[in-house]
N, C-alpha and C positions, 0 to 999 in steps of 0.2 A: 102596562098595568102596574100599579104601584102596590107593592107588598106591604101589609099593617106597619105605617109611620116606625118608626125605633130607635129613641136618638142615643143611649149606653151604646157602650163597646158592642161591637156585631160579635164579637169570639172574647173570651174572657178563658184563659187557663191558670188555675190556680194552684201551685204547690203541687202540680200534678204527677203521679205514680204509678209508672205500670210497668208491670214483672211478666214473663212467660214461666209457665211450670212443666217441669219435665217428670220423669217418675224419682229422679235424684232429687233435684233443687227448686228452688226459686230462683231464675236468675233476672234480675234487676234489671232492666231494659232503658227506662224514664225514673228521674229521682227529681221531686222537689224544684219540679219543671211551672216556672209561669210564663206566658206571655197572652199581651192585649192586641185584639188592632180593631181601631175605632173605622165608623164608614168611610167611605172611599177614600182608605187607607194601606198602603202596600205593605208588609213589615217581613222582611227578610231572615229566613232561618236556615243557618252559613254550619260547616262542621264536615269533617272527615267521614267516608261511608263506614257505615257502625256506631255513628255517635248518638242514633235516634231521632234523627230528622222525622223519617218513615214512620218510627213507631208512631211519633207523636199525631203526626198527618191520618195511621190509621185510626187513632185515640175518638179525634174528630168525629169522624166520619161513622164510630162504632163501630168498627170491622177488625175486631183482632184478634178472630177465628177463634178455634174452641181452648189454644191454649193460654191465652192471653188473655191480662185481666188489670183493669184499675183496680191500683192497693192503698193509692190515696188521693186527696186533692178533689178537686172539680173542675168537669168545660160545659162551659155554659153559652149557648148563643142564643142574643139578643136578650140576654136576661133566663134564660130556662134552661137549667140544669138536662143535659144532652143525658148523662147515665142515668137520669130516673122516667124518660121517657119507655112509654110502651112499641111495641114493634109497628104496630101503626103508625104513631106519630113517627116516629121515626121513618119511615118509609117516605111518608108525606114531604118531610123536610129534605131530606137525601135527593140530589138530581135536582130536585126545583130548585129549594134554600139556598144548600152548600154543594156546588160542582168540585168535580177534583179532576185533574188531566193528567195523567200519567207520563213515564219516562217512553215507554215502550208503543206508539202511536197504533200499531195493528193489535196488540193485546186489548184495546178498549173498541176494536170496529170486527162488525161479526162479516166473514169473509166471500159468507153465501148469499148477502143481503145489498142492493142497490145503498148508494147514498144517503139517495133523499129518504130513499122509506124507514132507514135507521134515524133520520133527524126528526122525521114527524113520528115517530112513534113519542118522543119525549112528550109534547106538549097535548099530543091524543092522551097520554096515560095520565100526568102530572094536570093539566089544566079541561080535559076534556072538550078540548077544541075539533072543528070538525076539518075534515079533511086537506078541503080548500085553503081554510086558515094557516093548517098547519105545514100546508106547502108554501104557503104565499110564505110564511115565516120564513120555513127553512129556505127559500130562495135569497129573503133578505138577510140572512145570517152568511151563508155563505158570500153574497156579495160583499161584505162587511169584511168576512175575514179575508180579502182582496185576493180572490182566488177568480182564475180568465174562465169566462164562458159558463157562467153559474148555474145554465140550464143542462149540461153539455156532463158539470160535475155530478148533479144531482142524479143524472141516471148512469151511470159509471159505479162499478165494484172499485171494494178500495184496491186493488194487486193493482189496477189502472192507475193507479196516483202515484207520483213522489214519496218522498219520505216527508219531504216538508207540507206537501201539499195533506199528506194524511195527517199529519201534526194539525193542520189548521183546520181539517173535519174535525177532529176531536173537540178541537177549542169553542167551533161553531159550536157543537154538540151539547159540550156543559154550557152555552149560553143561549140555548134554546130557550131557557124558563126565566132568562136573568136574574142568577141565583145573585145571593146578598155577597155571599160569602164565595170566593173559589181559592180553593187548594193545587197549584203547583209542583209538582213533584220532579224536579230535576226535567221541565218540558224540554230543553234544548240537545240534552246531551249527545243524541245520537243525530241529531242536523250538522250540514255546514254551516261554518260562521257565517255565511252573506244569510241564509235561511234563517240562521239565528237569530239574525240583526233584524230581519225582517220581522220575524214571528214575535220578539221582543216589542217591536215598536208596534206592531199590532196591540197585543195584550193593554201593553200602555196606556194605549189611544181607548181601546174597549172599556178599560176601567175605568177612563174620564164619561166616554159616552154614556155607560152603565149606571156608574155611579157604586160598583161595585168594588168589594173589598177584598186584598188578597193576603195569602200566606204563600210566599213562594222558598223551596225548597231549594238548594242547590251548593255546589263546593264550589262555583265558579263568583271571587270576588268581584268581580270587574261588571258580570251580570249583573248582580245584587247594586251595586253601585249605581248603574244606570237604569233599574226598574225600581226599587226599594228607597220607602219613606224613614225606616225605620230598621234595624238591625240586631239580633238574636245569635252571637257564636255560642253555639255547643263542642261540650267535649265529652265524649264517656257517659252520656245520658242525662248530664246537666247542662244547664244555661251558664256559662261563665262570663261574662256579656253582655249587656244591654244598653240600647241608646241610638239617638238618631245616626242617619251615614254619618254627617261629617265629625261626629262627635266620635265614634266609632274608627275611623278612618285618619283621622286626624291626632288624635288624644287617647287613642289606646289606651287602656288601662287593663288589662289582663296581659301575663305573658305568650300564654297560648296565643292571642288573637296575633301577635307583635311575629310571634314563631311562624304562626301561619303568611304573613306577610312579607316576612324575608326568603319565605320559601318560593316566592312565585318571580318571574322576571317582570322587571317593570321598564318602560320604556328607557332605551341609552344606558341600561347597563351593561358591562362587557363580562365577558364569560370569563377572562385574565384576571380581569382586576377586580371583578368583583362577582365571584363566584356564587350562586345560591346556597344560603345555608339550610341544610336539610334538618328536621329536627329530629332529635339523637331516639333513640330507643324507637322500642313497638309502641303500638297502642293498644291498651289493657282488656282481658278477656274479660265480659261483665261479672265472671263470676270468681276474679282473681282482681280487682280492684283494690290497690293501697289503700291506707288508712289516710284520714285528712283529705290532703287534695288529690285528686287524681292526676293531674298534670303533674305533682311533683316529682314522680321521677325521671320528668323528660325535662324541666325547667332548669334554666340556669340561672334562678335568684333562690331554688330550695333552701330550705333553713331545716338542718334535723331539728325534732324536737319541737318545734313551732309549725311547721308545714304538715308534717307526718303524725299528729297530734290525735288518740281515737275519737275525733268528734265532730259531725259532717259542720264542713262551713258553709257561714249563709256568704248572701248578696248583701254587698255592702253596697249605698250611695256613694258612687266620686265625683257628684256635685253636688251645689247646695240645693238646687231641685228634687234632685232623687229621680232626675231624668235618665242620666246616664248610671252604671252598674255594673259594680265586678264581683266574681267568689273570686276574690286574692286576700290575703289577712296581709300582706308587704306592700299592697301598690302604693301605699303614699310614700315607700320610702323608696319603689325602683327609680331613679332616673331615666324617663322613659326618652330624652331628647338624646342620650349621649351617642355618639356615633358605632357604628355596628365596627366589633374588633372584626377585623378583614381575619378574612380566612388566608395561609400562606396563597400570596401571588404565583402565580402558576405561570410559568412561560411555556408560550404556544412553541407547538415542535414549531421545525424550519418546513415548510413547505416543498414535497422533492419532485419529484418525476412522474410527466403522465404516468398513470396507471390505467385509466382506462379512456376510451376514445369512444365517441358515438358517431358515427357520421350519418348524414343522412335516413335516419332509422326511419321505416314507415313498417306497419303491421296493423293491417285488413283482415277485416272477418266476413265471410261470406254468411249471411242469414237467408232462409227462405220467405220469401215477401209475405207469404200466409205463413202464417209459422205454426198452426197448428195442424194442414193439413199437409206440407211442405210443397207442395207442387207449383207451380205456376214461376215469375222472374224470381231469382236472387237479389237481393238488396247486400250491400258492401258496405261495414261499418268501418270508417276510417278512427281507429282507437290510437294511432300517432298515427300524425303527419311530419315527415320528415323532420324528426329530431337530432339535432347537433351538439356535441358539446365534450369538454374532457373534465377529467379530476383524475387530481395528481396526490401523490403520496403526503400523510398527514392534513387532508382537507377537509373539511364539510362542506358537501355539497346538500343544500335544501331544496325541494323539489315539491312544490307548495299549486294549490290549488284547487274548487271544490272535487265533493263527488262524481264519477263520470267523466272527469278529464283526462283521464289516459294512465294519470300516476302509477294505478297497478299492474296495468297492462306492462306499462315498460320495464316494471320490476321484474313483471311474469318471463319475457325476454329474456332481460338479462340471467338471470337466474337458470335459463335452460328451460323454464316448464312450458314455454310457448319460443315458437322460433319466429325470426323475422320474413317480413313479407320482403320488403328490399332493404336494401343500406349495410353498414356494416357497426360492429362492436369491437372494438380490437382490447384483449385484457394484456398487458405488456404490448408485444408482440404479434398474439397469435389470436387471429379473428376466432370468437365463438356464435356470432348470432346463428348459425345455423345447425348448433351443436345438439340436438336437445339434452336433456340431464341426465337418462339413462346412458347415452355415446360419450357424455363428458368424462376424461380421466379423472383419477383421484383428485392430483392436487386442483382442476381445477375447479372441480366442485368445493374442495376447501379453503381453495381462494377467496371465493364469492361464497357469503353466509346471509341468514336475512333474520334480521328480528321481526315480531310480527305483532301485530296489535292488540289480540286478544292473549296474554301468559295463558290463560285457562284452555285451548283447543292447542297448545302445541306440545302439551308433556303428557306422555303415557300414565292415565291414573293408577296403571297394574304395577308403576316398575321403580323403585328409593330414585332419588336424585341422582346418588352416584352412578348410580347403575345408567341410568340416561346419560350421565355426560364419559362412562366411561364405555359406553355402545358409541356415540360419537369418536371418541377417540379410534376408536378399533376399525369405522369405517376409513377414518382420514390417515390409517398406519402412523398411529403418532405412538412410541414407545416399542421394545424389543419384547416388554414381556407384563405379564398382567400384575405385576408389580409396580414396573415403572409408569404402568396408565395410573394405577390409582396413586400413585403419588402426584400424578400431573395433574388428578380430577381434583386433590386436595388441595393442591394452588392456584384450579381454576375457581374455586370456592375462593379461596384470600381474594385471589381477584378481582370477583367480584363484593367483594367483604358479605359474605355470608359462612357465619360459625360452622368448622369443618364437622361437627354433629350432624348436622342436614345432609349431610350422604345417606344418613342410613333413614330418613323420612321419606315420610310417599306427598305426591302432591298435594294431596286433599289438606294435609297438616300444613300447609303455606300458605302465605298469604297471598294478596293479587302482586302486591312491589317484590317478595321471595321469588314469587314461581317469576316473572317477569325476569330477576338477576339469573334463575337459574337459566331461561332462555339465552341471557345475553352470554354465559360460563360455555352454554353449548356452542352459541355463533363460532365464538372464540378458540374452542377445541383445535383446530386446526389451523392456528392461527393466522387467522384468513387476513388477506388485504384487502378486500373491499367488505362492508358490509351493510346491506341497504336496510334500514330502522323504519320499517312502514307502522306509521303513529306508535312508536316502540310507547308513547307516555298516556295518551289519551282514554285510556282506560284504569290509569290508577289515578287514585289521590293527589291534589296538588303538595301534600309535604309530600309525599312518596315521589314526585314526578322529579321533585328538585333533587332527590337523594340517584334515583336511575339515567336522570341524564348528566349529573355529575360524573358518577360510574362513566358512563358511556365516553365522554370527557377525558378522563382518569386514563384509561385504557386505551384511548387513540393517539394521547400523548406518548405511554409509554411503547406502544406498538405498532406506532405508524401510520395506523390504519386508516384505509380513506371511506370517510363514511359517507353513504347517501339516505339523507333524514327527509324521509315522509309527510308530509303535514300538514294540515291546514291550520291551526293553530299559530297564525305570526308571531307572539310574543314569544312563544318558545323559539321559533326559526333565527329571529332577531339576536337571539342573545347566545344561541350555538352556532350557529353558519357565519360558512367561509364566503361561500357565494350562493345566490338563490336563483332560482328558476322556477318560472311562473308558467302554468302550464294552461292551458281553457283550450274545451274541444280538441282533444289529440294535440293540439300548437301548442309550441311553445311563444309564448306572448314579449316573455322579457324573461335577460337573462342577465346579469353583472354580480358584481358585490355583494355585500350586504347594505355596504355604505350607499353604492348609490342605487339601489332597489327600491330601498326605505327614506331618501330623499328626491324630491320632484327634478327633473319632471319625470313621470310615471306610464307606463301603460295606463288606459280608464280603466283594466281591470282589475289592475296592484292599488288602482287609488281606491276602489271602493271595497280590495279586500281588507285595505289596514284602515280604512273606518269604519270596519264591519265589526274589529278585534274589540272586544269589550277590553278596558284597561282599570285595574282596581291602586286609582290612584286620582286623587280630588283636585292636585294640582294640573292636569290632563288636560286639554282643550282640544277635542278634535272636530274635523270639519264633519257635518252629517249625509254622507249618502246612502239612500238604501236602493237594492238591485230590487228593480221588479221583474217577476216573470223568474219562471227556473233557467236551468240549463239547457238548449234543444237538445234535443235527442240526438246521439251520433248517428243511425241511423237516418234522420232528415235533419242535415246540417243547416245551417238559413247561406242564402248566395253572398259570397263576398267575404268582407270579415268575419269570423265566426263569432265575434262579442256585437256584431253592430246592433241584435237584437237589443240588445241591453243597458247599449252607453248613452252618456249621456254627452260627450259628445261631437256627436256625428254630426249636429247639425251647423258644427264649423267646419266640415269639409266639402267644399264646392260641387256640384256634378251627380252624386248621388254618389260617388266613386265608394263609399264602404260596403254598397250594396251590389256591385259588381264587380270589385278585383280583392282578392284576397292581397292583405298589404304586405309591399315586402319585408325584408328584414332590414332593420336600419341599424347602423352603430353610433350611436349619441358621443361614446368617448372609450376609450379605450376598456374594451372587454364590457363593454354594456352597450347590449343589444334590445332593441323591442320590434315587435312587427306591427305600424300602428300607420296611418294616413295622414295622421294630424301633422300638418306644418310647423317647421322649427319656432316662429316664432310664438306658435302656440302653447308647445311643449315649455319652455321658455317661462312662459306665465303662469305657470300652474305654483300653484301655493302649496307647503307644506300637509299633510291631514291632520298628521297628529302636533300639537304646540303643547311643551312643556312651559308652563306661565313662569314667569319671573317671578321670587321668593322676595 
């Protein structure tokens, strides 16, 4: 059904302004914010969380609750001024017009309510379609967004679903009505990359089918690159920024955006030679905002007196089009080609002595087959299958893989909080797999530390910083007397470069990259020799991610430490590890280097995880796979290899044999191992994924 013809911009934001009021202040939120995107047109709006991405996304939509208010400007879609509509009209457009998908997939699906009857309510209420209709719909939307067994979904609660698969009810859900306009909110964040990769190329392909237009959200460059026609950097509540990718990408013209780009790891950088540079200072509270530019006290092309000037700057054209756009009053005069001053060359410790040993590690879970009434067989989740492997003093080991594959479990082990079912752990010496953490001695619970993924769920909101990391110390007996802890807590602050004032703060006053260091100050308390980093980055900022895994860096150098980094994110793993390990369904898949991990020939499961990695760089060529289908269930493994559901391919191995022998473990070359069927000379031909093109 064709919505009234409309051929202007579908979204029109103009000069737009919107402030929250508290009983104090005003505080500034959006300033002097525009952007366009014309029909079936993608335009990307890129920035650090806080810079008003949100706000603007709720501007849209009308929803910026009772404290929130346009103070200037206008959004107009298709021509009609969105703030001077009535709540009816409003209504009317909302859900049909303009969809919006959120970051948090269960927060938009009500919990008590079947599938399908939440998708057909959209076009019963919005179109008054009749029942029939509106199942036939919802069965073809679900088909669409490439989800198995679409009759199967449609009567299924969401708790029944994936993560990804509930990501893709949502997405069905806003394209019930095939809205003109859909709003993006950070949809990937909380998927795995191969989901990601997935759910992205979905969208993709919807907006050609559609013919629909988007505004997608997100800190993640490499995304935007591969969905966006067009791109939008904010900072601090303005646009500093604008113009197509490769313009964008290519021809920078802002420092912030340049900053932002150095901060991120781009394929074949090394962590030695060429360090991430993190960008210097905080980012500004809206209600403590410089004068002039806002970036200026973080840039390094400031000019007193010209940058810091009382008087807001506009958007300048940096072409003769007026296509691309910076707020920089210096860009014509940055040399923006010259080569980035290297940060001092860091030499990697020397690599020493096992430290830790895994042999054989397996750990099963008993489940009861009904699980909610517990009675009848037991079912055995195999969460590792006989894991192998060592890491020796000053290493990184990466341990890389989706959701579900065993990562946590093994860390749960090692760490004491779950014991092994067989095999052994040895830390130096002295086997723990069977220790749990309350029997573990001191030091060797201080040996083993574990960074964690969320900073916000591991620091007591009741208790200052120091106070946390000098309860750490008193548990690991580090110092004779409560003098010399807090002299240690105040050079476990330099340590981690956080101003020794933050002892006397509480959590809430931190920020997400703060509380994060002070986690890593606490790992470190004891100065532990192993410490396992599960997604220690993936919940901060990319400038923040570059500044925390630097640190982490920093500190392994000066103290040995052999770290095991968590991840699914390859480009980070790429450009910290020593060696990786690739894990799918409890197995390990592949294990070696880095070097030969990330060069062929590959596991099928490494090749479609690193061309899964979004890369935010235009010179990139990488080869396209996308995994269909999730991960099975540990619970009901598939016979045989445990990827054959998924590869692509199986269908060069003779016999059936992926689907009745679990393959063994092969060594390709020294210290690289994969467990895979495929014949040498097949492995052999396998092509590169990722090609950096010739300049």
């Amino acid at each position: 059904m064709a919505k009234q013809d409309y051929d202007g911009p579908i979204l029109e934001i103009d000069k737009l302004s919107i402030s929250f009021f508290t009983r104090l202040r005003e505080i500034p939120a959006v300033m002097d914010f525009s952007v366009t995107v014309q029909p079936g047109e993608a335009v990307g709006l890129v920035g650090e969380s806080g810079c008003g991405k949100s706000t603007v996304a709720l501007g849209v939509m009308q929803d910026l609750g009772k404290n929130g208010r346009v103070v200037g400007g206008s959004i107009k879609f298709k021509g009609r001024n969105l703030g001077k509509m009535s709540m009816e009209e409003l209504r009317d457009i909302r859900g049909s017009e303009i969809a919006m998908i959120y970051q948090e997939p269960m927060a938009s699906l009500n919990p008590a309510m079947k599938i399908g009857k939440q998708l057909m309510e959209v076009p019963m209420i919005h179109q008054g379609m009749s029942e029939k209709d509106a199942y036939d719909r919802a069965l073809q939307v679900v088909t669409d967004v490439k989800l198995p067994d679409p009759k199967r979904i449609l009567n299924s609660f969401p708790h029944q679903l994936s993560g990804g698969q509930q990501q893709r009810i949502v997405i069905a859900m806003a394209l019930m009505s095939e809205p003109s306009l859909l709003i993006l909110d950070e949809p990937t964040t909380a998927l795995d990359v191969t989901v990601e990769a997935a759910v992205v190329e979905l969208v993709k392909d919807l907006g050609k089918k559609y013919g629909t237009s988007m505004l997608f959200i997100s800190h993640n460059l490499g995304l935007v690159l591969e969905t966006c026609d067009r791109i939008c950097v904010m900072y601090s509540g303005e646009a500093v920024e604008r113009g197509s990718i490769k313009q964008v990408f290519d021809e920078m013209q802002h420092p912030y955006t340049q900053a932002l780009f150095r901060s991120i790891p781009l394929p074949g950088a090394d962590k030695n030679a060429r360090p991430l540079v993190a960008i210097p200072g905080n980012f500004p509270l809206p209600h403590e905002r410089p004068p002039g530019c806002n970036f200026g006290p973080r840039c390094d092309y400031f000019e007193e007196g010209l940058c810091n000037q009382d008087k807001a700057i506009p958007m300048f054209p940096a072409n003769d089009d007026g296509s691309h756009e910076t707020r920089c009053l210096k860009f014509k005069e940055i040399d923006w080609n010259a080569p980035l001053t290297l940060g001092e060359q860091k030499e990697k410790g020397e690599v020493g002595d096992v430290v830790l040993k895994m042999d054989n590690l397996k750990k099963y879970y008993e489940v009861a087959a009904s699980a909610l009434f517990g009675g009848g067989n037991k079912k055995v989740v195999k969460a590792n299958e006989t894991l192998s492997f060592e890491a020796r003093e000053s290493e990184t080991l990466a341990i890389v893989g989706e959701s579900g594959c065993g990562k946590s479990t093994f860390a749960k082990v090692l760490m004491g909080l779950e014991t092994a079912t067989e095999g052994t752990i040895a830390l130096g010496n002295k086997p723990i797999q069977d220790v749990p953490i309350e029997e573990r001695d001191t030091q060797t619970v201080a040996d083993v530390q574990m960074v964690f993924q969320n900073p916000f769920d591991t620091l007591n909101p009741s208790m200052t910083v120091g106070r946390q990391i000098i309860r750490a110390l008193e548990i690991f007996k580090v110092g004779k007397n409560e003098a010399e802890r807090k002299q240690r807590m105040l050079e476990l602050l330099d340590l981690v470069k956080l101003p020794r004032a933050f002892a006397d703060r509480m959590p809430r006053q931190l920020s997400g990259g703060q509380k994060q260091r002070v986690g890593i100050a606490r790992a470190f308390a004891g100065d532990a020799r192993i410490v396992v980093a599960d997604e220690p980055v993936s919940a901060l900022d990319v400038s923040v991610q570059a500044a925390v895994t630097d640190l982490l860096m920093e500190i392994q150098r000066e103290q040995k430490t052999t770290l095991l980094f968590i991840s699914h994110d390859l480009s980070i793993v790429r450009y910290l590890s020593d060696r990786v390990m690739v894990m799918y369904l409890g197995h390990v898949v592949e294990l070696g280097t880095t070097e030969q991990v990330f060069a062929p020939p590959y596991h099928p499961y490494t090749e479609a995880l690193l061309s899964a990695v979004p890369i935010a760089d235009t010179s990139v060529e990488k080869q396209h796979i996308v995994l269909e289908g999730d991960i099975p269930s540990a619970m009901n493994p598939p016979p045989g290899c445990p990827f054959q559901t998924r590869c692509r391919w199986k269908s060069d191995v003779p016999g059936g044999l992926c689907e009745k022998e679990v393959p063994p473990v092969r060594h390709l070359a020294e210290g690289h191992q994969v467990k895979c069927h495929l014949a040498d000379d097949i492995l052999a031909r396998m092509e590169p994924v990722i090609k950096i093109a010739a300049e």
